[in-house]
C-alpha positions, -999 to +999 in steps of 0.1 A: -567+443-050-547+411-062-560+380-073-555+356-044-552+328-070-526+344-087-507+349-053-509+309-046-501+298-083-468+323-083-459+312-044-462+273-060-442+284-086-410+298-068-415+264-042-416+241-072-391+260-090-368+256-057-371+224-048-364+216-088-330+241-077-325+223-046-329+187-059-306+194-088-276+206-068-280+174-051-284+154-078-251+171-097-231+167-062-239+137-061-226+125-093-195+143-085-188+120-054-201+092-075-174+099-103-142+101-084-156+072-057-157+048-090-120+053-104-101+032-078-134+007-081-132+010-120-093+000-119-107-030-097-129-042-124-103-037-148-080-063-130-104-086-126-118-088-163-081-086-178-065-113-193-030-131-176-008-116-202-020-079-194-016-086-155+021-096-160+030-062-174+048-073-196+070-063-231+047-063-257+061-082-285+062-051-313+086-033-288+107-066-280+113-075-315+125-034-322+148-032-293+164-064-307+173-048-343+187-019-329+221-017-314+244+012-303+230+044-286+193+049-294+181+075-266+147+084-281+132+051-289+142+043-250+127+076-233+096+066-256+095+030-239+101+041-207+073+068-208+048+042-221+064+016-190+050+039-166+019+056-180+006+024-185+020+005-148-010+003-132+006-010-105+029+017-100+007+046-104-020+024-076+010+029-053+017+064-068-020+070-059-019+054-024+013+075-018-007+109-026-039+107-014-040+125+017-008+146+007-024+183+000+010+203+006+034+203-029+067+204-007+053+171+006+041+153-029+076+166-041+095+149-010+078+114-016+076+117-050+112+122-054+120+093-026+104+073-044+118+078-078+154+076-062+141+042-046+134+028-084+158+045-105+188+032-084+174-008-084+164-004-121+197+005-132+217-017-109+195-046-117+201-040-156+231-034-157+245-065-131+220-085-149+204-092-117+180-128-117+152-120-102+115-135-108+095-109-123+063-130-111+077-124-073+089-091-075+056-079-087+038-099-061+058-076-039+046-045-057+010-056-055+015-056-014+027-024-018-001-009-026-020-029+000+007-017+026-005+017+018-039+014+018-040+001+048-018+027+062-041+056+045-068+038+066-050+040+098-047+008+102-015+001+117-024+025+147-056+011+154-040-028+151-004-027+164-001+011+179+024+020+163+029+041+130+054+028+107+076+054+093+057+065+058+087+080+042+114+049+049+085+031+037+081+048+000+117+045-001+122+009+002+093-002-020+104+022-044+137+001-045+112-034-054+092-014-080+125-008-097+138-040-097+103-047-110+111-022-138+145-041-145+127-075-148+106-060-177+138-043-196+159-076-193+128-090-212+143-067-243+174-084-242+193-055-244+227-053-268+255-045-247+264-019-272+250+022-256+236-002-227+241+026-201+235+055-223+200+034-232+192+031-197+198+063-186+172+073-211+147+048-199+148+061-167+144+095-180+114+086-199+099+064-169+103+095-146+086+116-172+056+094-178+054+090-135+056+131-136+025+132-166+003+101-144+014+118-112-004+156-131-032+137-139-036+120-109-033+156-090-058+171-110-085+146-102-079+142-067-082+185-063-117+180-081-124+151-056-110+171-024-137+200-035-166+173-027-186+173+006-183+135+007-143+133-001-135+122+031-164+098+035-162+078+005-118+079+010-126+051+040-144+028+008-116+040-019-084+029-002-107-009+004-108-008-032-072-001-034-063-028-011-086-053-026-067-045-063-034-051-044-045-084-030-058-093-066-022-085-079-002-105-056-028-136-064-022-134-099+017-127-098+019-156-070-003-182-095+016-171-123+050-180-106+038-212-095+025-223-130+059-211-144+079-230-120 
């Protein structure tokens, strides 16, 4: 005949020993939602503890002075610049983000990718190459709403307030024109040589669409981890706020800095 006692301590056993199971899987799925919920929160803190110069995305002064000792047709150095331009526009990959975040089908991520890469390939060159004036501080501004535009529109927003849904792809188009003017602010900061100008450009616009193809991977691969998590959709409400609020800050600092300049 068993020992009864034996029975209890081995049925205590397998209950602890689940629970410990249960409470675990909780705990690790948990930190899952917790991980990807904090990125667009992290980039939030980011903006706020970052100094002027780093929130005017500017030309950082090693790459200035190079760019103004070289002359003629010098394609690597500008795919290289571009690249870094874009990898490191937080602005651009927000919007980028905002852009992809409920996009699951790769025919569609393609389509509004590629809209709006003809949106700020076409202003960046034209705007370099006319040696269009525009403030930087401004434009900017007007990339910082962008990325409140489409928050708010990932949230539904403009159903709920104005019943009406604007139309997202005319929409990705256009502000991809005002991010590349934004981008053509930040090259006439180099002070180009007219010397392999269009040559130049053409490879900073191939290196920008190569660092916005590398972010965009990235971006892609963290947001199929996210998408796997029981609380995606819940915690998406309190990611796009986040992603509006960091738009908001933008235009704030881009509209002080104008008006301190002026």
């Amino acid at each position: 005949m068993p020992d009864c006692r034996m029975i209890v301590i081995i049925y205590g056993y397998n209950r602890s020993a689940s629970g410990i199971n249960i409470m675990l899987r909780t705990f690790l799925s948990s930190f899952k939602v917790s991980v990807f919920f904090l990125i667009p929160v992290a980039v939030l803190g980011l903006l706020c503890l970052m100094p002027g110069e780093s929130l005017a995305h500017g030309v950082t002064e090693g790459d200035k002075g190079y760019i103004q000792e070289i002359t003629g047709v010098n394609l690597i150095p500008f795919v290289y610049l571009g690249a870094k331009h874009m990898i490191t526009g937080y602005d651009h990959l927000l919007f980028l983000f905002g852009v992809i975040f409920f996009l699951y089908r790769i025919k569609d991520i393609g389509l509004y990718v590629s809209l709006f890469a003809v949106g700020h390939s076409s202003t960046m060159l034209a705007g370099v190459y006319f040696d269009t004036s525009i403030s930087g501080f401004l434009i900017d501004a007007i990339i910082g709403f962008s990325v409140v535009y489409k928050a708010l529109d990932n949230l539904g927003a403009y159903r709920r307030w104005f019943y009406f849904q604007p139309n997202t792809k005319v929409a990705t188009l256009v502000f991809g024109l005002f991010h590349g003017f934004g981008l053509a602010t930040k090259i006439q900061e180099y002070e180009l040589s007219a010397d392999g100008l269009l040559p130049n450009l053409l490879a900073f616009n191939v290196g920008v669409e190569t660092g916005q193809l590398l972010a965009l991977g990235t971006i892609l691969i963290v947001m199929g981890y996210w998408r796997r998590v029981s609380g995606f959709h819940r915690h998406a409400y309190t990611a796009n706020v986040a992603m509006m609020l960091a738009g908001f800050l933008l235009i704030e600092f881009q509209l002080t800095g104008f008006f301190l300049s002026a």
